[in-house]
N, C-alpha and C positions, 0 to 999 in steps of 0.2 A: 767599520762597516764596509759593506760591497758595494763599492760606488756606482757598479752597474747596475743595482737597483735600485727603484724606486722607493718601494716600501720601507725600507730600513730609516732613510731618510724625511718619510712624513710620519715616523711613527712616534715622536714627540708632538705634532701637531692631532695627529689620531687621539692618541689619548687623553690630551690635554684640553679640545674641543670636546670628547668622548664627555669626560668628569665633568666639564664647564654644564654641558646642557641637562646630565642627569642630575647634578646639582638645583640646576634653577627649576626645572621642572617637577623636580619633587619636592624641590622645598619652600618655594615663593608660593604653592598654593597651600602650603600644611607647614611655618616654622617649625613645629615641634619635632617635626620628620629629620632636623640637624643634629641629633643627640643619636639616630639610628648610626650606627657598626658602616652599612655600607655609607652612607655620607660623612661618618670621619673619617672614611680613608679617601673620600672623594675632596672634601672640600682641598685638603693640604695639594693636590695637583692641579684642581681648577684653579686656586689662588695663586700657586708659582706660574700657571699659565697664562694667567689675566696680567700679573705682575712683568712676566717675561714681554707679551705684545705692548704693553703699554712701556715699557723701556724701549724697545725696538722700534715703536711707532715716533717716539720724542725724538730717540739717538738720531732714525734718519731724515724727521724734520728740520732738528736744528742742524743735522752737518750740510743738510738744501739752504738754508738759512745765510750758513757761513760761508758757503760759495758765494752765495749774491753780494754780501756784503764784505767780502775778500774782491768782488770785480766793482764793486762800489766804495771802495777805499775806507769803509766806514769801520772802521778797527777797534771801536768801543763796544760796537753791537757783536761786531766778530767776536771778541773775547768769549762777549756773553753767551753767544749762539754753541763755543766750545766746551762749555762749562756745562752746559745744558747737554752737549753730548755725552761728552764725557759720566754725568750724573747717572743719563737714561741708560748708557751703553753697560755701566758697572751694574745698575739693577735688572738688565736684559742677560747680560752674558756672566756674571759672577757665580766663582766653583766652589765659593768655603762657607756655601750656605748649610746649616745640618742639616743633615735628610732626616726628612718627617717618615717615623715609622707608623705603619697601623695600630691602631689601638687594638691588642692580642687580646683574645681568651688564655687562663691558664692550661698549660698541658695536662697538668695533674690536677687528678680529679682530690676537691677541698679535702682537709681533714683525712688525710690517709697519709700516715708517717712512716719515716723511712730512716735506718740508722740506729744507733741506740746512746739515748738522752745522755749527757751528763750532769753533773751539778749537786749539790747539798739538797736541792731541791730541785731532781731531775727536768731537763728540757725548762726548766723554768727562765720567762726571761721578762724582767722587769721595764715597765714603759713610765717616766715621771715627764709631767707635762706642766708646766705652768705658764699662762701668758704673762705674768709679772716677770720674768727669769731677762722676758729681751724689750726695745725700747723699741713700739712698734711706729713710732715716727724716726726713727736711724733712716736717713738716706741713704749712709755707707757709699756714698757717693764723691767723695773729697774728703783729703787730708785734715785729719782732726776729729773725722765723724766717722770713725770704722766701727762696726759691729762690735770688734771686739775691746772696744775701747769702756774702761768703767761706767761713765755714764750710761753706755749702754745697751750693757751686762749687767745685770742687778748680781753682785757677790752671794748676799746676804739670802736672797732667795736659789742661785744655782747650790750653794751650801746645802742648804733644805733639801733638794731633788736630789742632793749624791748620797748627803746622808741617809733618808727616807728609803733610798732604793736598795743602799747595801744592807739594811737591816729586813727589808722584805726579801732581800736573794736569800741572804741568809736564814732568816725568821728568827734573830735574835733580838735582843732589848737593849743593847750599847753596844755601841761600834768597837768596843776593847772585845767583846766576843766575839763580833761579827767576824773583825780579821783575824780573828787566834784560829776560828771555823773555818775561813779562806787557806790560813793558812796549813791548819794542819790536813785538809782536805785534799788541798794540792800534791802536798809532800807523799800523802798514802797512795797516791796514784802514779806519785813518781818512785813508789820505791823504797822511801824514806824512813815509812814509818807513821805514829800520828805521833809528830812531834812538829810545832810551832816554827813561828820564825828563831831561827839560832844568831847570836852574835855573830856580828861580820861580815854577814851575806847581802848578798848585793841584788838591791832592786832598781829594775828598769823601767819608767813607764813614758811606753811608746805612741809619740807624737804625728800626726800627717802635719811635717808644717810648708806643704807647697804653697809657693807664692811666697816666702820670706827670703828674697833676694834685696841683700842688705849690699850696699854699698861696698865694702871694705870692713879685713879683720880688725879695722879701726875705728870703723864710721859704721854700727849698725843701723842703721837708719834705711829706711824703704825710698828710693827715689821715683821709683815710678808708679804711678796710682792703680794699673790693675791688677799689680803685684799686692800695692796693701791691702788693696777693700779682697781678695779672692778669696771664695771659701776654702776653709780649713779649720783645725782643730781652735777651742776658742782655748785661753788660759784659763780661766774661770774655775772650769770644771778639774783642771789639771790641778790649780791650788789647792780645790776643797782636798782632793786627794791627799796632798802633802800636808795638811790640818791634820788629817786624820792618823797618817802612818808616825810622824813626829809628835805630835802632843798625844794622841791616843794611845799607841803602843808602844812608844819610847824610840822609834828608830834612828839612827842617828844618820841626822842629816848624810853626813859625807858618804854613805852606804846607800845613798840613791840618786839614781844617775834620773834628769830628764830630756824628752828633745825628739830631734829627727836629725838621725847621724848622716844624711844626705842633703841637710837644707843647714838655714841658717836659726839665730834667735835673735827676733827686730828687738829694738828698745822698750815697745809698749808691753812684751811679754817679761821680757826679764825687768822692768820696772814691776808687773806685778806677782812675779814667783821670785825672784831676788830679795825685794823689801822684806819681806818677812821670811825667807828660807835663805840665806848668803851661804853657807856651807853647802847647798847640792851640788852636783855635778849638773849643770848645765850643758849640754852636747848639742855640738852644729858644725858642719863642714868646714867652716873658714876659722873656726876659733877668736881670741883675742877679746880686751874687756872683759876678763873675768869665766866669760866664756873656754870653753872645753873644748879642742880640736880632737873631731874624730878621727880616730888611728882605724887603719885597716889592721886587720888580722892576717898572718903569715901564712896558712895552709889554707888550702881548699875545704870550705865549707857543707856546701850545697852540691847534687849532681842529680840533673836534670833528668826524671824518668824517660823522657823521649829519644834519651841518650842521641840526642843530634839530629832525630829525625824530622821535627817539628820548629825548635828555634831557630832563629836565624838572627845573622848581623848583615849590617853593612851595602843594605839594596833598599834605599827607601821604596821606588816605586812599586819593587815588587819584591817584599822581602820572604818570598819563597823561594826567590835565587841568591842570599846572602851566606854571607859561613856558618857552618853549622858552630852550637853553643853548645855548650857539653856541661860545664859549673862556674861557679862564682863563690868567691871569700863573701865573708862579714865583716863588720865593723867589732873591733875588740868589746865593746860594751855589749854589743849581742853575746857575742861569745861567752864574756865572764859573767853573767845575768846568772841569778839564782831563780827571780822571780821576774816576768813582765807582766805588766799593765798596758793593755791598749788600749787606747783613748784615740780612735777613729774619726773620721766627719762624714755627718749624712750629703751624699753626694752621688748625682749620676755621673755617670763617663762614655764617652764618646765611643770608647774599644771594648771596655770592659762590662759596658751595661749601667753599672754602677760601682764606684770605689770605697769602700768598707774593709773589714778587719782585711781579709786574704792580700787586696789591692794594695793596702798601705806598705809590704813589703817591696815593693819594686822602689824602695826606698833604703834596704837592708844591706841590698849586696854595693858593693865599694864599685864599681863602674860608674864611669863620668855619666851614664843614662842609663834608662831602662828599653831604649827601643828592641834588643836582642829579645824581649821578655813578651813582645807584642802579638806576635804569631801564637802563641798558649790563649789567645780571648778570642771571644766569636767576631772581632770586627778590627783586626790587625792596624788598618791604617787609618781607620777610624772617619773615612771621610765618601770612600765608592765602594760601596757594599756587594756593587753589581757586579765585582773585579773580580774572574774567576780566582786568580791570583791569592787575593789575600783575604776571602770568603770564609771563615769558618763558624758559620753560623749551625744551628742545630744540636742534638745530643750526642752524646759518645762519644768526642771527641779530647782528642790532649786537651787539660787545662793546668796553666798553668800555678794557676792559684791553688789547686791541692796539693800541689808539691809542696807552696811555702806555707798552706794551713797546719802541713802533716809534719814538717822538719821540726825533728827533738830542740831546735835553738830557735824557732820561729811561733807558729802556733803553738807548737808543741810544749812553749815552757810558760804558756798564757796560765797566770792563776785568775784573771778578770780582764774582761773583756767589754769595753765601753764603746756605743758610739756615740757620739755629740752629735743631737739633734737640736740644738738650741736659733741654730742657723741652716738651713737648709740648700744648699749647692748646686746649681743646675747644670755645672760638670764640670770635667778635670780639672778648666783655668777660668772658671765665671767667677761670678761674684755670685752671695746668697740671694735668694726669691723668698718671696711670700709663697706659703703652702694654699691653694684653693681649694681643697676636697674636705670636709668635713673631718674631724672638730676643730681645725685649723682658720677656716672661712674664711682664707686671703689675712693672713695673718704668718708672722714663722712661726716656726713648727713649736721653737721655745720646750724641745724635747731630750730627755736623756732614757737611752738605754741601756741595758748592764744584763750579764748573764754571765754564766761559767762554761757554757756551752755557747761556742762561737759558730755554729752552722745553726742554729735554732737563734741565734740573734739574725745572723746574717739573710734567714729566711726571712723575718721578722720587716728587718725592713726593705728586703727585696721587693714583699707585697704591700708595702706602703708607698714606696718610690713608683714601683708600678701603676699603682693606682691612681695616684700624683700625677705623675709625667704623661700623660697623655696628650692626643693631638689638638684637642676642644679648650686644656689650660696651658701649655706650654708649648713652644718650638721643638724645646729640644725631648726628645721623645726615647730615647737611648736604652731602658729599659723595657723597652715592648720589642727588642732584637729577640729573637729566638734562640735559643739557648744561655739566657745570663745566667742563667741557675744553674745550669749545668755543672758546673764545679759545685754544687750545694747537692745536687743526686748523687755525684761520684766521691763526695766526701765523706755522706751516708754511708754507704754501700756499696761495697766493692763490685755489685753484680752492673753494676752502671758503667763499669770502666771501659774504656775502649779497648779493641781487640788488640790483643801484644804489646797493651801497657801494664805496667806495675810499678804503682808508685812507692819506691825507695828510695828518697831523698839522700836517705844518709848513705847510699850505695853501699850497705853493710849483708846484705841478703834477708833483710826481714821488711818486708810491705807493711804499710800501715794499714790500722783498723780501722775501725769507725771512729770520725771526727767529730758525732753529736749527731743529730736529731734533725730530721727536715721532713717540714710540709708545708701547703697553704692555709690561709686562714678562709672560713667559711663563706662569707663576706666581709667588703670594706665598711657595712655598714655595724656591724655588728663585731667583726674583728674577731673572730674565737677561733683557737686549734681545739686539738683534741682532747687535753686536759680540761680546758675551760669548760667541756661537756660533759665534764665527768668522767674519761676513759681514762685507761690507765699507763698510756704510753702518748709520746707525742711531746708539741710543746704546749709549755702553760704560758700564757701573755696576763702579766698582773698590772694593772693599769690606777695611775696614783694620780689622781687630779690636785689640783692647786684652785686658785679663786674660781675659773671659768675651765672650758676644757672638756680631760675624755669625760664619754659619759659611760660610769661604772660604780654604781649605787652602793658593790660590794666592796672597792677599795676607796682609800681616800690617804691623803700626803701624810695626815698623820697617823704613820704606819702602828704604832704603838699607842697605847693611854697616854703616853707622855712620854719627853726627851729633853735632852738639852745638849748642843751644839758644842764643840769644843768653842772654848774664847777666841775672839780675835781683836788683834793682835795676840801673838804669844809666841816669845818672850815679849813684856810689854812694857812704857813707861809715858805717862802715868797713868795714863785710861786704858779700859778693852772692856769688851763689850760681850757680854752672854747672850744666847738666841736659845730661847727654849718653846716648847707648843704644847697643849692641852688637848686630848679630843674631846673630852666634857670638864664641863665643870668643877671648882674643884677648890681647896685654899690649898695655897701655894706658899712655901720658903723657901727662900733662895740669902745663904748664910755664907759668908768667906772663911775661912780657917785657916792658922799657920800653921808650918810643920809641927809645931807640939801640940795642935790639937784645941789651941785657943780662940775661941770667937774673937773676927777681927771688924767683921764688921757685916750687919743686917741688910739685904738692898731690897728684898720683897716678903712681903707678911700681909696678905689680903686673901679675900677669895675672887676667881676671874672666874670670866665664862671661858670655853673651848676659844681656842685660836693659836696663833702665833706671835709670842712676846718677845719683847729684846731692854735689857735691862746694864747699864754698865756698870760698874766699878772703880773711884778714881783715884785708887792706888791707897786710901787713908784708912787706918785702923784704929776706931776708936775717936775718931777726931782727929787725928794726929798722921801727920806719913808715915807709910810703914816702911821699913827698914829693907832691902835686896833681898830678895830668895823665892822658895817653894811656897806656894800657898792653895787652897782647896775650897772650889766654890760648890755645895754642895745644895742639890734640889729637893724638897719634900713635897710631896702631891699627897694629901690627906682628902684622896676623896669620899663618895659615900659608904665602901665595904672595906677600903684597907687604907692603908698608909705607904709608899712605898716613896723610893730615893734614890739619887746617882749623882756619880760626883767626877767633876773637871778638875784636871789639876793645873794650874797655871804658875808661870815665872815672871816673878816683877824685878829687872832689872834698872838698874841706875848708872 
């Protein structure tokens, strides 16, 4: 500021007196007038201003206070008269409050898409929602009660929503086609051919596990509590995966790596992907216990389209004067990947807008951090927006998150694409929130979504965070910056790009193409792009309720007539357990068989209504234990026009 002026100096008390009285006088005679646009950007500055005097009015009471009673020897009152300053002065003058954004309109006008779809079932992108999925009294508030902990994460139900949703991406009827269609889908687009997963090749599915700062490659254990309760990817969802690819398609463990090659893996996750999966490759920074230390890779990777002009290191306060970035390696499990899975977490972020598939990479490259990467988002330092400095809000500009969408080793070798919506993240290092917008209702979100096309997911839940985070339900406000999307236009559409960029990652001389599909959805109350109306390009949002939830008349969880779960456990001894559902009514057998085809034993022979069953198995054939090996628990639905069936195959080991 010009200290020889005036104005510069009262012009926090201008605006903050300004907001205070157009506040009370519009809306102490009419409440309803607090839901208007112009009073939620008002109320967020009259409140920091009322908050700011009433610190400021305490602080300099009590340090009048402490004088008198510093010249009156009285040392007990002093104390407290301190305490009191100190209190009032931290809520008068503190700088790490998040800045409240306005509540935006979108720039783009609804339902007009941009880019070109991908997918088996183009722009399509699957939304499963159940409130059973999370436990909606979790505190997540202390050691022993974290969200992600079994009690409460319902397995048995996230199982359901991963299954349910890959059979809708897909539009098959068992998950052994659904992946045989992922996979040879993938492969024709890489080049390959339409041929299937091949023996030997190696799948990745990639984790956000910030906040899992373990102790030692000895002691994985979380010692500090904002570290465990923080959002991040749940395991849940990452099991049912591993159900699926091992007992469904045969793949053999050791041929899939899982993790976040820049974090670690606490105790409560590898208790439950370990127990049942001991041959994966487990990957985390620190290694040890079983665990997988991630190796960097030997040659340069990555190479930053701005070729230097936009990254930076090494200048916190103002890293528009730090050294320029040029590339970065990967971690060898990137590199040797045949196939990645992303399993993201719904989450806003303080720089980024929001952290989803593109953001989880600043986890990829092998550097002790990602601050070099911070200058590519519209809010570098994540904390004064006003800093000409490190300002890059708005369209057209470098981001850096198309570079790592677009890299052949990054998005680029995605065959599926998840984010975990089960627990919803109110930024980079918070802990999850209840969602307040409708059909959520101050409830978690208890959501998963899945698509092949990762710009038509990531738009997906751009406009739901968006919607969410505002300044009337939450502090933190982070997706109404202006330009978060902006990597989601330029990943579309190259006509979006900034002047005298061209993003080739692989610095080979070919620019990438379109990375999928982006638009808004029409409204938050109705949620529909352009498929959902019938058009012929765009994205499709297919929406699969559970007991309560979205409201959408035309899907529903039970994607098919009927299914049935792979078992769990499996390999097993002596129990495991079948989950199968009905959409109507129906008789039902559900029969075990050994490898030669011999009945071993009957566990359902009735007729049910529609729903979802669970039925176990306790290992005996006949009366009698059955002997180690292969066996086939095989489902018949005889309902009113046909007869159909499918079959699990399980391992009863001893």
């Amino acid at each position: 500021m010009n200290k020889k002026s005036i104005l510069p100096r009262l012009w926090f008390w201008i605006v903050g007196l300004g907001a205070l009285v157009w506040f009370l006088v519009r809306v102490i005679p009419k409440p309803s007038r607090a839901s208007y646009p112009c009073q939620r950007a008002s109320f967020p500055i009259a409140s920091g201003f009322v908050l700011y005097i009433a610190g400021l009015i305490t602080s300099m009471a009590a340090f009048r206070g402490l004088k008198a009673c510093w010249l009156r020897r009285k040392y007990v009152m002093m104390a407290w008269c301190m305490i009191i300053a100190t209190v009032g002065g931290f809520f008068a003058f503190r700088g790490d409050r998040p800045t409240v954004y306005a509540n935006s309109g979108y720039l783009d006008t609804a339902n007009v898409p941009i880019g070109s779809a991908r997918g088996i079932m183009p722009g399509r992108v699957v939304w499963s929602r159940n409130p059973d999925a999370t436990n909606e009294n979790c505190s997540n508030s202390q050691f022993g009660d974290a969200y992600y902990l079994p009690k409460n994460t319902n397995m048995s139900v996230v199982n359901e929503m991963v299954t349910s949703s890959i059979l809708r991406l897909t539009g098959k009827s068992t998950l052994m086609e659904a992946w045989d269609t992922l996979f040879v889908y993938f492969n024709m687009k890489k080049g390959k051919g339409a041929v299937g997963y091949q023996a030997g090749e190696k799948i990745f599915i990639r984790t956000n596990g910030v906040g899992e700062t373990v102790k030692s490659s000895t002691d994985h254990s979380v010692p500090v509590l904002g570290d465990y309760t923080m959002a991040r990817t749940s395991p849940q969802p990452v099991l049912a995966l591993l159900r699926q690819l091992v007992n469904e398609c045969g793949i053999p463990q050791k041929n899939i790596s899982v993790g976040d090659p820049s974090r670690n893996i606490q105790n409560e996750y590898w208790d439950v992907w370990h127990t049942e999966f001991p041959d994966v490759n487990y990957i985390c920074n620190l290694g040890g216990q079983g665990r997988v230390k991630a190796v960097a890779g030997s040659a340069t990777s990555i190479y930053y389209s701005d070729r230097g002009a936009i990254l930076r290191s090494g200048d916190w306060a103002d890293m528009s004067k730090g050294t320029a970035i040029f590339n970065d390696k990967f971690y060898t499990v990137i590199e040797q990947a045949d196939y990645v899975i992303f399993v993201a977490a719904l989450k806003v972020h303080e720089r980024a807008g929001m952290t989803l598939l593109g953001k989880l990479h600043f986890g990829s490259h092998t550097r002790a951090n990602a601050m070099h990467l911070h200058m590519g988002l519209p809010n570098p330092d994540g904390f004064t927006p006003e800093g000409d400095a490190n300002r890059r809000f708005g369209y057209h500009q470098y981001r850096i998150l198309v570079d790592l969408l677009g890299h052949k080793k990054l998005g680029g070798n995605g065959m599926l694409f998840i984010v975990d919506g089960l627990w919803g993240g109110a930024g980079a290092n918070l802990r999850p929130v209840k969602f307040k917008m409708a059909p959520f209702n101050n409830d978690w979100p208890s959501s998963i979504f899945m698509s092949q096309d990762p710009i038509a997911l990531e738009s997906v839940c751009y406009d739901l965070l968006k919607a969410e985070f505002t300044s009337d339900k939450h502090a933190e406000t982070y997706p109404q910056m202006e330009g978060v999307d902006d990597h989601l236009h330029q990943a579309a559409d190259s006509s979006n790009w900034p002047a005298g960029i061209r993003y080739d990652p692989e610095n080979d001389g070919t620019v990438i193409g379109s990375l999928g599909v982006h638009e808004h959805w029409n409204n938050q109350t109705d949620m529909q792009y352009s498929r959902d109306l019938g058009r012929a390009s765009g994205i499709e949002l297919v929406k699969l309720s559970g007991t309560t939830g979205v409201n959408d008349s035309q899907s529903h969880i039970l994607a098919e007539d009927f299914g049935m779960d792979a078992n769990y456990p499996n390999p097993f001894n002596p129990i495991t357990t079948l989950r199968y559902h009905l959409a109507q009514a129906a008789h039902v057998n559900i029969s075990v068989f050994d490898s030669q085809g011999r009945l071993a034993a009957t566990l359902v022979d009735s007729h049910l209504p529609s729903g979802i069953f669970e039925v176990q198995w306790d290992g005996r054939a006949n009366g009698r234990a059955a002997s180690s090996g292969i066996y086939f628990a095989r489902l018949t639905v005889d309902g009113a026009k046909t007869q159909q069936a499918m079959v699990q195959r399980m391992i009863l080991v001893k």
